[in-house]
KEDOGU-853474 format. One line per 5 residues: number of its first residue (from 1); their letters; for each residue x, y, z of N, C-alpha, C. Coordinates in Angstrom, 1 decimal. Atoms other than C-alpha are relative to their C-alpha. Example, Ala and Ser with C-alpha at 12.3 -4.5 7.8 and 13.67 -1.06 7.14 Angstrom:
# KEDOGU-853474
1> as> 0.9:-1.2:0.0:12.3:-4.5:7.8:0.9:1.2:0.0 ~ -0.9:-1.1:0.0:13.7:-1.1:7.1:-0.8:1.1:0.8;
# end
This chain:
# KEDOGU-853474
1> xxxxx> 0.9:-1.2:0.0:0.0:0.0:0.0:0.9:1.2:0.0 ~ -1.0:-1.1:0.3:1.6:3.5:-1.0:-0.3:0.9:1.2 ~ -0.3:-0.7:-0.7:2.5:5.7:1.4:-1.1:1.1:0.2 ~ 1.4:-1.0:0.3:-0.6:8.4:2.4:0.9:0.8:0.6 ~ 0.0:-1.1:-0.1:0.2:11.5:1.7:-0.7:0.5:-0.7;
6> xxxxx> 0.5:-0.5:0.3:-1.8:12.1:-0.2:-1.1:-0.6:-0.4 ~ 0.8:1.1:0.7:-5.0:10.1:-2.2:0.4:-0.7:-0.5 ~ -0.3:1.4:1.4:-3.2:9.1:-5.2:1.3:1.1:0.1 ~ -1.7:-0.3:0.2:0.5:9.3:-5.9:0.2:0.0:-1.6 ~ 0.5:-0.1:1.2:0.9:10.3:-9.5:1.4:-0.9:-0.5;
11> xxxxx> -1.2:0.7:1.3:3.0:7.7:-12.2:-0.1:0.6:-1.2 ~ -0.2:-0.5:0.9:3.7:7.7:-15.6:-1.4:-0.1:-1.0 ~ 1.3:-0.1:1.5:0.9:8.1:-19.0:-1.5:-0.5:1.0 ~ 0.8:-0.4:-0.6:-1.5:9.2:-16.7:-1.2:-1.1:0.8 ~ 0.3:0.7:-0.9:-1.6:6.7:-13.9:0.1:0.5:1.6;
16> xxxxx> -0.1:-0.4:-0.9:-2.1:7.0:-10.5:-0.2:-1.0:1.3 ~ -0.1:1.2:-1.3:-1.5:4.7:-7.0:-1.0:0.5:1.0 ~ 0.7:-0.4:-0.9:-4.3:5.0:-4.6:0.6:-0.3:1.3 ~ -0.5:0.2:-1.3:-3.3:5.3:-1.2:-1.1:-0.7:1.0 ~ 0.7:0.3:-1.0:-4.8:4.1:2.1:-1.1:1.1:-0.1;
21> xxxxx> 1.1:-1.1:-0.5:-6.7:7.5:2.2:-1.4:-0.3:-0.8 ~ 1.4:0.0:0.7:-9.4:6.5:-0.5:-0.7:-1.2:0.3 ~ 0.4:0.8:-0.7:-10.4:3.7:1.5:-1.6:0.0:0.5 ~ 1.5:-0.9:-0.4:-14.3:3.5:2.0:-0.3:-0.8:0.6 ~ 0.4:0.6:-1.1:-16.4:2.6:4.6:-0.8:-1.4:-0.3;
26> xxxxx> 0.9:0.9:0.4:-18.1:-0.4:2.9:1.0:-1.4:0.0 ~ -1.1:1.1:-0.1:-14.8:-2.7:2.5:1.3:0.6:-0.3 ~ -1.4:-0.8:-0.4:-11.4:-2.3:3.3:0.8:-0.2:-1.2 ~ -0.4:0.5:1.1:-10.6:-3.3:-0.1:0.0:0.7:-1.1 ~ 0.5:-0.6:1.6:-12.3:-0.8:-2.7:-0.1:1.7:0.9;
31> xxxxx> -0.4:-1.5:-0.1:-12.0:3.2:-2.6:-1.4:0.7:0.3 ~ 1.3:-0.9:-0.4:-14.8:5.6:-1.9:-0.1:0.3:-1.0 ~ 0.0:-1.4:1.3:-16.4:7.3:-5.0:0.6:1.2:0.1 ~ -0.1:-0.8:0.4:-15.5:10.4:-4.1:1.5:0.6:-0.8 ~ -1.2:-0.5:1.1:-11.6:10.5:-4.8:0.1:0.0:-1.4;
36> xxxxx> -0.1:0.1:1.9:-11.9:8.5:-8.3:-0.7:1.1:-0.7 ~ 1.0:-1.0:0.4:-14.7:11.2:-8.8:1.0:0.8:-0.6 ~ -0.6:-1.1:-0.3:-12.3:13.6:-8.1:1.1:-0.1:-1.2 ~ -2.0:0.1:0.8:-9.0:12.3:-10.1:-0.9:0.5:-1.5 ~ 0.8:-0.5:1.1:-11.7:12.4:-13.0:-0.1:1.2:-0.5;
41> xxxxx> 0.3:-1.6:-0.2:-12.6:16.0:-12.6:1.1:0.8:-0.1 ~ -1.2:-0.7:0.3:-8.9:16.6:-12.3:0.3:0.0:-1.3 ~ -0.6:0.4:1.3:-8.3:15.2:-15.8:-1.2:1.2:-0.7 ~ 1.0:-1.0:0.9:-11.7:17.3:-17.4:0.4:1.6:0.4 ~ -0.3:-1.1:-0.2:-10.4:20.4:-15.5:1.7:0.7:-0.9;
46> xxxxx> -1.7:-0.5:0.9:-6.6:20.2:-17.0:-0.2:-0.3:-1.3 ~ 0.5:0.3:1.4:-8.2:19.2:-20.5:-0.5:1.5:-0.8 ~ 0.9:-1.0:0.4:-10.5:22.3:-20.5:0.7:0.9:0.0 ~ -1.0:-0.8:-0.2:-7.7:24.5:-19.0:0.7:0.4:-1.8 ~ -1.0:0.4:1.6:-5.4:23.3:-22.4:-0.5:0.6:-1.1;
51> xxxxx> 0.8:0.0:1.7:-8.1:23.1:-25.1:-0.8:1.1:0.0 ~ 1.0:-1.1:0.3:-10.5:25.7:-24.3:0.1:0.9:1.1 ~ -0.1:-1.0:-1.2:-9.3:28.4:-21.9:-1.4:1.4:-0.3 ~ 1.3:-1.0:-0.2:-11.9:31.1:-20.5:-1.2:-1.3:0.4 ~ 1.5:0.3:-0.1:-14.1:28.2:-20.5:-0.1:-0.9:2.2;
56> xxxxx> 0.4:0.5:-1.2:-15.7:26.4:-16.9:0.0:-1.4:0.0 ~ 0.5:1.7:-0.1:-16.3:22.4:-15.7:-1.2:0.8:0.7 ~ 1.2:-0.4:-1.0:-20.1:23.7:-14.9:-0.6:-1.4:0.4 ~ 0.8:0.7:-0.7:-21.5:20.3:-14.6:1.0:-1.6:-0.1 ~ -0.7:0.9:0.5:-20.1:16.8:-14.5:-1.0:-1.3:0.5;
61> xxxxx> 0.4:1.0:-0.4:-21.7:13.3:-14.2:0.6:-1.5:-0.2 ~ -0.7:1.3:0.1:-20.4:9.9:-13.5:-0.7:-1.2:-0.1 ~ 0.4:1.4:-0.6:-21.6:6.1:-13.6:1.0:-0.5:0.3 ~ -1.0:0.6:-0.5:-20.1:4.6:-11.3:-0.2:-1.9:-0.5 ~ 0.0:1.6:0.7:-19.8:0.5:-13.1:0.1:-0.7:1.0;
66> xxxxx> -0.3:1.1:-0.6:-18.1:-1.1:-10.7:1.1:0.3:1.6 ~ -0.7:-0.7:-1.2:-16.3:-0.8:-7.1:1.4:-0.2:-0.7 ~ -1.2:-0.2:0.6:-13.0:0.7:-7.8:1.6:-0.5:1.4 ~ -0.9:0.4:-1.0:-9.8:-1.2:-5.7:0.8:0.7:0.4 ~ -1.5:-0.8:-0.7:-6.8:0.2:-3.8:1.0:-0.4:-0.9;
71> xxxxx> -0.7:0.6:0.9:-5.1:-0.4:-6.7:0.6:1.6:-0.6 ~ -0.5:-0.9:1.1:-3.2:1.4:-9.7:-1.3:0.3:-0.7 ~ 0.8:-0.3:1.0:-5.5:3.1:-11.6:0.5:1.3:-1.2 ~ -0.3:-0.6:1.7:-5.3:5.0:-15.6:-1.0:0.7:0.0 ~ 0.6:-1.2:0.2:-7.0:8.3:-16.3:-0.3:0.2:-1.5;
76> xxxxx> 0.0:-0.3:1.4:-7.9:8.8:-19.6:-1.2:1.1:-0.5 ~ 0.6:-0.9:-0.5:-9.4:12.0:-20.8:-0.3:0.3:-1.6 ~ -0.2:-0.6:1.2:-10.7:13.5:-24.7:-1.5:0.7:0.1 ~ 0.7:-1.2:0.5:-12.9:16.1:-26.4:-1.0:-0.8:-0.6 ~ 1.0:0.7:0.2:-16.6:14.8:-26.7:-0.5:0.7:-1.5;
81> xxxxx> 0.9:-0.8:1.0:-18.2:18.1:-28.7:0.6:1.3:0.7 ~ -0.4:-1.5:-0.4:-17.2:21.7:-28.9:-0.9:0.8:-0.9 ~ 0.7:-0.9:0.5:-19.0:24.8:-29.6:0.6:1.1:0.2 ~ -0.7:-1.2:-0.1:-18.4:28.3:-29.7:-0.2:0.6:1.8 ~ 0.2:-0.3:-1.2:-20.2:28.6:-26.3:0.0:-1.3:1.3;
86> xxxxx> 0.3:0.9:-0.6:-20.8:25.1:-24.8:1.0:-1.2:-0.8 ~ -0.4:0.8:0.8:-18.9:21.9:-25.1:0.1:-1.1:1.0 ~ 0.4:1.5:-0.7:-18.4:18.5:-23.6:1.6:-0.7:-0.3 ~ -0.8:1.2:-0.3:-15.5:16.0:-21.9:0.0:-1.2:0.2 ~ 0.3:1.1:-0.7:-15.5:12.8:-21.4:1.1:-0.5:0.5;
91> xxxxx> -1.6:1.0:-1.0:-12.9:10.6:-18.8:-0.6:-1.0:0.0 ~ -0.1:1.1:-0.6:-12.5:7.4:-17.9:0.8:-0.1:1.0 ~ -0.8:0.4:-1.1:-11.1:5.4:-15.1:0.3:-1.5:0.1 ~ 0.0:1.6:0.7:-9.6:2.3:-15.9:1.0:-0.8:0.8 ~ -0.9:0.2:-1.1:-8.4:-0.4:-13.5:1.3:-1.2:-0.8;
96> xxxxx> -1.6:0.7:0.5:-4.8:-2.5:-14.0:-0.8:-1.2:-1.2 ~ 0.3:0.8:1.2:-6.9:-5.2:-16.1:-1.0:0.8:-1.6 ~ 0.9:-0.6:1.0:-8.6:-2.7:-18.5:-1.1:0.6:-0.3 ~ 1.7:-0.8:0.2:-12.0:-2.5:-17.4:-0.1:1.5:0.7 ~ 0.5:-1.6:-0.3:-13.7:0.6:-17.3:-0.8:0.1:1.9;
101> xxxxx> 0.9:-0.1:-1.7:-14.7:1.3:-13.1:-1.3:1.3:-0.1 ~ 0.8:-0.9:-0.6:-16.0:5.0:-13.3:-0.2:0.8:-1.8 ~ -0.3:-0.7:0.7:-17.0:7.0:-16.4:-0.4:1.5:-0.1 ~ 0.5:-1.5:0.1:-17.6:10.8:-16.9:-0.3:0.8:-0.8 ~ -0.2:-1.2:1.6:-18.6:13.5:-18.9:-0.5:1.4:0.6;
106> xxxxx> 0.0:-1.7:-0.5:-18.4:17.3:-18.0:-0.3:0.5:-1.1 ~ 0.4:-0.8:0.2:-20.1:20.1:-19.4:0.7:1.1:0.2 ~ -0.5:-1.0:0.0:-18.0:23.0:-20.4:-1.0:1.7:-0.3 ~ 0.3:-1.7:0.8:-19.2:27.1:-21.0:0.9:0.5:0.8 ~ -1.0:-0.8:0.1:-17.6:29.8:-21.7:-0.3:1.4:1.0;
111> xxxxx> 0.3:-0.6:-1.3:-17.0:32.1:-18.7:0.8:1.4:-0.3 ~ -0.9:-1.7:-0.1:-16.4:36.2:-18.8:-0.9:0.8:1.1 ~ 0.8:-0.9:-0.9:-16.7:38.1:-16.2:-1.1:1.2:-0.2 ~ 0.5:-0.9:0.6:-19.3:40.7:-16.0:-1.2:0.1:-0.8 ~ 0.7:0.4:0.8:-21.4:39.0:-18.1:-1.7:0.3:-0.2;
116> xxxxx> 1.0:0.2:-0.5:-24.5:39.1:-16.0:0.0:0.4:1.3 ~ 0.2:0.0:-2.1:-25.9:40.1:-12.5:0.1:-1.1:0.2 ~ 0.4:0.9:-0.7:-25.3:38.5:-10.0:-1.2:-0.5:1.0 ~ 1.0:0.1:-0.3:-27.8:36.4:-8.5:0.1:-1.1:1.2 ~ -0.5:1.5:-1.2:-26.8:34.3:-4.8:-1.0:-0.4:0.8;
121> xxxxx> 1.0:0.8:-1.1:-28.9:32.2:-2.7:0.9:0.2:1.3 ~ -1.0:0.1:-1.9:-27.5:32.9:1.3:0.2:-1.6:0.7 ~ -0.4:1.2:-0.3:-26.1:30.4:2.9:-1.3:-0.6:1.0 ~ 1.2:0.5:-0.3:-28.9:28.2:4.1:0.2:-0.7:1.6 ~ -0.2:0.8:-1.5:-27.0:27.0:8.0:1.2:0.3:0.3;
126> xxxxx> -0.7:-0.2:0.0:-24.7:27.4:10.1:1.4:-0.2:-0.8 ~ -1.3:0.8:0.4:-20.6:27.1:9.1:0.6:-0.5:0.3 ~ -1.1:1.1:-0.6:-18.0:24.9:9.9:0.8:0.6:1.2 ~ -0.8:-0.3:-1.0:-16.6:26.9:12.1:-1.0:-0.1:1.6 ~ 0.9:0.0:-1.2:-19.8:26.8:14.3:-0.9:-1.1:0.6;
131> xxxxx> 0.5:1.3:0.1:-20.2:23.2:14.2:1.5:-0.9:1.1 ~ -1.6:0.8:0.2:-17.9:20.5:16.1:0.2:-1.4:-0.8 ~ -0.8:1.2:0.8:-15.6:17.9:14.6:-1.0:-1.6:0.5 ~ 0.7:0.9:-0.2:-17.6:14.7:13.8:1.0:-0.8:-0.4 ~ -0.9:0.8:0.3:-16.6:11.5:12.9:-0.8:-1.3:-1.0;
136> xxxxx> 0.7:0.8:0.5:-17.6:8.2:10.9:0.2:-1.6:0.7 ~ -0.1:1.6:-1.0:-18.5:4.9:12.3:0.3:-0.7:-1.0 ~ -0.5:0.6:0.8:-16.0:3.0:10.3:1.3:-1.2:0.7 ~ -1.1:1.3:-0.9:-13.9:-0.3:11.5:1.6:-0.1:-0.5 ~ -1.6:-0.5:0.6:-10.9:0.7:9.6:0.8:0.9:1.0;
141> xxxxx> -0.2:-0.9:-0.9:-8.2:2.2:11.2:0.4:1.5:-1.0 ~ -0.4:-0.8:0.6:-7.2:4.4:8.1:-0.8:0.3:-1.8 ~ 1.2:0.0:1.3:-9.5:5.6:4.8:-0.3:1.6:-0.2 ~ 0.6:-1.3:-0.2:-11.5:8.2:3.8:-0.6:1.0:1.0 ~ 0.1:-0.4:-0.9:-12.8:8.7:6.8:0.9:0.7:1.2;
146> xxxxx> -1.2:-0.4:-0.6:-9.6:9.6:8.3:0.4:1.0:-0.7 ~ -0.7:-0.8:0.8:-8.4:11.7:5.5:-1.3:1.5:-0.3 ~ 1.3:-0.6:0.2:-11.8:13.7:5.5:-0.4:1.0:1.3 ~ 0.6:-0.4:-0.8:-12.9:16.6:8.3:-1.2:-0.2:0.0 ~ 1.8:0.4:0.1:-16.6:16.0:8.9:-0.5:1.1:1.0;
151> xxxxx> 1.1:-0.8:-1.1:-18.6:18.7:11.1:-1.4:0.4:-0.2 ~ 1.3:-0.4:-0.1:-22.6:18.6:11.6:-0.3:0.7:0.3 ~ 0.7:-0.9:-0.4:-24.7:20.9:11.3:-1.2:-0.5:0.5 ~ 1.4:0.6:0.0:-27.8:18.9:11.2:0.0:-1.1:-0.1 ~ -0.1:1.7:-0.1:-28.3:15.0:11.6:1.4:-0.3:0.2;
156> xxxxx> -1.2:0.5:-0.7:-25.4:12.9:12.3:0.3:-1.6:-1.2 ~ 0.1:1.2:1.1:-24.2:9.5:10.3:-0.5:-1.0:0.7 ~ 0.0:0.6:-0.6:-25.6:7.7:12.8:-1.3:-0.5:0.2 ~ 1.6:-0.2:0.0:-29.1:9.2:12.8:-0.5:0.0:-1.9 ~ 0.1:-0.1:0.8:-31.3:8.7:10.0:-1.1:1.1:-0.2;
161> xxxxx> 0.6:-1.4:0.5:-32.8:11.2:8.0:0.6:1.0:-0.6 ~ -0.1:-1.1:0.7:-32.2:14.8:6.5:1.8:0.3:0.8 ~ -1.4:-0.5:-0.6:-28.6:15.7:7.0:0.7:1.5:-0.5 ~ -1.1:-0.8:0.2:-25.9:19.0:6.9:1.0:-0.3:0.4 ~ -1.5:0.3:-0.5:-22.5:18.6:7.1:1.1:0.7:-0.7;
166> xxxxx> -1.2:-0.2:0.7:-19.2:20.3:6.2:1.0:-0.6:-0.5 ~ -0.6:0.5:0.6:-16.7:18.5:4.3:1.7:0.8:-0.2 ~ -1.1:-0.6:0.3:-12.8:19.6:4.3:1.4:-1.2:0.1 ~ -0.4:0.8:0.4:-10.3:17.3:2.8:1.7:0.3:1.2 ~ -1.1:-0.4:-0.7:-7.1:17.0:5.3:1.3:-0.3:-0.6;
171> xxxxx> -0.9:0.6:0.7:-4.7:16.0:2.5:-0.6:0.1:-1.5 ~ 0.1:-0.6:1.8:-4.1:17.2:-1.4:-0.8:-1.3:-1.1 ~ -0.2:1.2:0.7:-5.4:14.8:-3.8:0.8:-1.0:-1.0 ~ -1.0:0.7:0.7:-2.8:14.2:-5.9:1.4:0.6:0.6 ~ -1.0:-0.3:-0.8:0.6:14.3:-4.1:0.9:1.0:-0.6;
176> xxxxx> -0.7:-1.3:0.4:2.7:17.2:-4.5:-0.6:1.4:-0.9 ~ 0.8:-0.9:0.8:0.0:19.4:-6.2:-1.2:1.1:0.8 ~ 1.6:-0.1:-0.7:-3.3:21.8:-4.8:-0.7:-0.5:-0.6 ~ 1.2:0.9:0.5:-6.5:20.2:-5.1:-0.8:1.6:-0.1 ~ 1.2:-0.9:0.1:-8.9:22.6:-7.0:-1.1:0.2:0.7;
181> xxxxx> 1.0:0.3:-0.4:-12.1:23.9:-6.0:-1.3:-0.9:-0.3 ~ 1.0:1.0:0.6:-13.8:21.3:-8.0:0.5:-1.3:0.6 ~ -0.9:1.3:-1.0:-11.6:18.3:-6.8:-0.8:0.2:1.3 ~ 0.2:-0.4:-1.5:-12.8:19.7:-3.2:-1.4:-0.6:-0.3 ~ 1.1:0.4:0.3:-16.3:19.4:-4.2:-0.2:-1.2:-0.3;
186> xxxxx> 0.5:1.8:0.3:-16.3:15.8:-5.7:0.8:-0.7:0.9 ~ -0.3:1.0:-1.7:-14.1:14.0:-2.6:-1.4:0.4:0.6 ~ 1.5:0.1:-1.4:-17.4:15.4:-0.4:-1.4:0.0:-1.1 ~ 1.8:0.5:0.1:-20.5:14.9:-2.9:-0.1:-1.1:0.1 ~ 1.0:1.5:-0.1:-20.7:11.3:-3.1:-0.4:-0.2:1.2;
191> xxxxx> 0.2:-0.1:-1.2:-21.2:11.6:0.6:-1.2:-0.2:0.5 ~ 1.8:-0.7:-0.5:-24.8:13.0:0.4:-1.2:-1.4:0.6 ~ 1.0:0.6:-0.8:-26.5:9.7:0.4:0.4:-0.7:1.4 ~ -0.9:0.8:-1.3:-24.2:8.4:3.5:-0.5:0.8:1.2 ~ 0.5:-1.1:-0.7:-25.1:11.3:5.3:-1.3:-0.3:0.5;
196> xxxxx> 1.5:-0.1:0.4:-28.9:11.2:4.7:-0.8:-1.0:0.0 ~ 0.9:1.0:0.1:-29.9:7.7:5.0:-1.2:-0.5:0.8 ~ 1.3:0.1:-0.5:-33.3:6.6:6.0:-0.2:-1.4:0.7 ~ 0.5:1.2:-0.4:-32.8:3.2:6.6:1.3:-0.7:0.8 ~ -1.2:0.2:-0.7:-30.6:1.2:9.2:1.2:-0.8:-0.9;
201> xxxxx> -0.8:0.6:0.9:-27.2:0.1:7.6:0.0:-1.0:0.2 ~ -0.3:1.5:-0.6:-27.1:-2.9:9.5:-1.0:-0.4:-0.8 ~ 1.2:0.9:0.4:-30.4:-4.5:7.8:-0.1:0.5:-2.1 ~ 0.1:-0.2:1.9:-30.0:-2.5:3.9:1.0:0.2:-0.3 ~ -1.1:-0.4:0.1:-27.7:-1.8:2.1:0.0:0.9:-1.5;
206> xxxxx> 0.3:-1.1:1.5:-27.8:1.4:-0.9:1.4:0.4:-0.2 ~ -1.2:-0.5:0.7:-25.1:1.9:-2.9:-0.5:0.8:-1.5 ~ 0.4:-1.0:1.4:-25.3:4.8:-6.0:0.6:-0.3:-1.0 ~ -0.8:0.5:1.0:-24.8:3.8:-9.4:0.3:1.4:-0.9 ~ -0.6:-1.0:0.7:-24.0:7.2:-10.5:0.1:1.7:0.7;
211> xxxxx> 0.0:-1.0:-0.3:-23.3:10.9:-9.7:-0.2:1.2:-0.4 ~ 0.4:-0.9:0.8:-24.4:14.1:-11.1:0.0:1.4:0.6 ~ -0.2:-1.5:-0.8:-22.8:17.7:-9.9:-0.2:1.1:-0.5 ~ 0.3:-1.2:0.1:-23.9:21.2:-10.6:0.8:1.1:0.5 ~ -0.6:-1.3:-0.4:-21.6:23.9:-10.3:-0.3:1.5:-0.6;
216> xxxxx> 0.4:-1.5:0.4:-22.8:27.8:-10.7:1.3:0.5:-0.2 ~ -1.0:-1.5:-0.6:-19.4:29.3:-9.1:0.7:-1.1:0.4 ~ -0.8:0.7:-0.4:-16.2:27.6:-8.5:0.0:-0.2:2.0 ~ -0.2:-0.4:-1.3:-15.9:27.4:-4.3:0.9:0.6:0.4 ~ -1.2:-0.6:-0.4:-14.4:29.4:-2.2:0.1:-0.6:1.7;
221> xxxxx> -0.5:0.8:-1.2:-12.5:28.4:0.7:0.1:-1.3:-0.2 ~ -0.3:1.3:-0.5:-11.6:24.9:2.2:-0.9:-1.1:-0.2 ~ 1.4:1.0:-0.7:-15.0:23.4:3.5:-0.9:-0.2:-1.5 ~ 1.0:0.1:0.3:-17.6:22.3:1.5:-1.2:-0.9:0.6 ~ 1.2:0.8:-1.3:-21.3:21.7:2.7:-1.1:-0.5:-1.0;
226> xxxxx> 1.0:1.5:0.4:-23.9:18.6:2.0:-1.4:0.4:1.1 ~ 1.1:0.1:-0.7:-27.5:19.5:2.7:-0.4:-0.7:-0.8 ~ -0.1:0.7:0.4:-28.6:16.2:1.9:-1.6:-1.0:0.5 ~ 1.2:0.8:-0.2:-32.4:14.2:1.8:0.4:-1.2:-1.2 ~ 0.9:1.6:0.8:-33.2:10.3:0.4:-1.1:0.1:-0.1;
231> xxxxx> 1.6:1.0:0.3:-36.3:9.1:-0.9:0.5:-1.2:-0.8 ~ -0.4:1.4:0.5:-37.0:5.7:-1.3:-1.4:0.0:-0.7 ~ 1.1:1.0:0.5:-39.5:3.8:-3.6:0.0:-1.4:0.2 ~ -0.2:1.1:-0.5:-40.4:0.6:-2.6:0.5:-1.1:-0.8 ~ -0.5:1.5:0.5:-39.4:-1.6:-5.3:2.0:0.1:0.0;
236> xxxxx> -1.3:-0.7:-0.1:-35.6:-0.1:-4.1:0.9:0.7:-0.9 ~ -0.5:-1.1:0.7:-35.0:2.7:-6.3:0.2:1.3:0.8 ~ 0.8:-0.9:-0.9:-34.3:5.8:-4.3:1.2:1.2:-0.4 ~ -1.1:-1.0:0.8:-32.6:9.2:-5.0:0.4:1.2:1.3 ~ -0.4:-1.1:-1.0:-30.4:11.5:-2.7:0.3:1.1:-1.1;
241> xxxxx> 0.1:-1.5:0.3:-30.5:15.4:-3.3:0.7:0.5:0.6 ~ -0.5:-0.8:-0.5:-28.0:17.5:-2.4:0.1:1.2:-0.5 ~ -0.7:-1.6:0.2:-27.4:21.2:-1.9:1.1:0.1:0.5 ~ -1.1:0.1:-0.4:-24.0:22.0:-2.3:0.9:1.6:0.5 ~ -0.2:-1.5:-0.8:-22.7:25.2:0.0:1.9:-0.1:0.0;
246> xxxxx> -0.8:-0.5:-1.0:-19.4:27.0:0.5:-0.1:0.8:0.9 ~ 0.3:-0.5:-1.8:-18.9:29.4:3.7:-0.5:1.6:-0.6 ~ 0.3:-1.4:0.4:-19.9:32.5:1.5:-1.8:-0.6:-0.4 ~ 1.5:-0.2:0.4:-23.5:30.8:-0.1:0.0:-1.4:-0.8 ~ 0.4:1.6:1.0:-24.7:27.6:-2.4:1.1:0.5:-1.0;
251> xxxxx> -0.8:0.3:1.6:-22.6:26.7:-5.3:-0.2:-0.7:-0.9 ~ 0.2:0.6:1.3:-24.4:24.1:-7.1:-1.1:-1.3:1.1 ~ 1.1:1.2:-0.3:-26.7:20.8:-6.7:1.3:-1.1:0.0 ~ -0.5:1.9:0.7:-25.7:16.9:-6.7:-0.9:-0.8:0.2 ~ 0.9:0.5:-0.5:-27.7:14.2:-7.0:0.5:-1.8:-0.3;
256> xxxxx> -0.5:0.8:-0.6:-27.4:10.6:-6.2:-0.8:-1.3:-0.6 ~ 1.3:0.7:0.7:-29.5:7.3:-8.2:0.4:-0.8:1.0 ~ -0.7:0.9:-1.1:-29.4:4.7:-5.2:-0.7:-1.2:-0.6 ~ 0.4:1.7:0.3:-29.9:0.7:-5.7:0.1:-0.7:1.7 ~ 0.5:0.8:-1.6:-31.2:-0.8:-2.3:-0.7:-1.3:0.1;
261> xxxxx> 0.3:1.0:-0.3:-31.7:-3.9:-1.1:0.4:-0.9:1.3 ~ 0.0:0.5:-0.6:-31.9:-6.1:1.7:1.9:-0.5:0.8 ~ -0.9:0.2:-0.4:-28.3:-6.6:3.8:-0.2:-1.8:0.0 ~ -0.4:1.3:-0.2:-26.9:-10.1:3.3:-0.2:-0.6:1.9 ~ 0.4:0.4:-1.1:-28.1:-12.4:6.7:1.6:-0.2:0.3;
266> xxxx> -1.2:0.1:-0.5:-24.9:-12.3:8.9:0.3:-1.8:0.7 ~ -0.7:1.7:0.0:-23.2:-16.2:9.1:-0.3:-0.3:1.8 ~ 0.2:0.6:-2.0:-24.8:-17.8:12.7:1.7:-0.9:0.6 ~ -1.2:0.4:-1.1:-22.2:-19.0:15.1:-0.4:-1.5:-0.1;
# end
């Protein structure tokens, strides 16, 4: 296991070593969505940078295929559709035998200051600074969970129901680099339905087969915040909503398609 310093340790033709830190609370084996999310977002952000400066990553959506290992993983990144105003990326994330784990596609426009009034929604709860330090009930000694500040505003991961929480990453995502304000954002949305669940973990078990983020306005600051509701339908279809805040106002939406189903009966003695 590589050294945590960081998420991922960067190699050569656009590989990267996951560390202990992307470690997720489901098995000690496979990564949390949010970093792969993230390495993603890094690849559509340094693409868009390159090929189409002035322009934004305003939206980005993922299916997630398949759980992604503590492994090596390949980034791969190209030009979907371009316009004069609007255009489109797509990434992959591809693990040591080839298959595809996570895929993406970002939504580029073209961004000039000035353009337009402004128009902000206030920040809808307290901030991180007026919250304390939470934590996650995780059997690991080292993960996401570790590598992640967590502070409630509202619900708890313990309680179910409607949740707020701040999100501030304690470690860069790719080693030796800053992690943008968009990187910041996708380590803490997949979070929303973890946050927000309705039903006990011990007896179900919902995992999201994909992710879908809205960004208005890059963030500012460190933290970012997960005001976060589930609904279920009963044949186990169910969808988390998030509003996504930094410490000045909202910055965008995410939202969450969940697959639920009954927890495997635990092996009698």
């Amino acid at each position: 296991m590589a050294t945590a310093e960081a998420f991922y340790l960067p190699g050569p033709d656009g590989r990267f070593t996951a560390t202990a830190l992307t470690r997720g609370p489901w098995s000690p084996d496979a990564q949390h969505a949010g970093p792969p999310a993230a390495l993603l977002g890094r690849a559509a952000e340094r693409f868009t940078a390159e090929q189409r400066p002035g322009a934004r990553v305003v939206r980005m959506t993922f299916e997630i295929l398949r759980p992604v290992p503590l492994a090596e993983v390949a980034v791969a990144v190209r030009a979907a559709e371009a316009g004069r105003n609007v255009g489109r990326v797509e990434a992959e994330l591809r693990l040591a035998d080839g298959r595809v784990a996570m895929r993406a596609t970002a939504l580029l426009m073209r961004a000039e200051d000035g353009s337009a009034p402004g128009v902000d929604q206030p920040l809808p709860c307290p901030g991180p600074h007026e919250a304390p330090e939470g934590s996650f009930p995780v059997r690991w000694d080292e993960g996401y969970h570790t590598a992640v500040e967590v502070r409630f505003v509202a619900g708890s991961f313990t309680e179910r129901g409607p949740a707020t929480c701040w999100f501030r990453p304690r470690y860069p995502l790719v080693a030796g680099e800053p992690t943008s304000g968009l990187c910041r954002t996708l380590i803490a949305a997949d979070s929303g339905n973890g946050i927000s669940g309705e039903l006990d973990m011990s007896r179900y078990r919902y995992t999201n087969a994909d992710l879908t983020v809205h960004l208005r306005r890059p963030p500012v600051g460190d933290w970012i915040g997960l005001s976060s509701r589930t609904t279920l339908d009963p044949a186990g279809i169910g969808l988390a909503d998030t509003l996504l805040l930094d410490e000045k106002s909202t910055i965008g939406r995410a939202a969450q398609t969940l697959f639920v189903t009954p927890a495997p009966a635990a092996p009698s003695s």
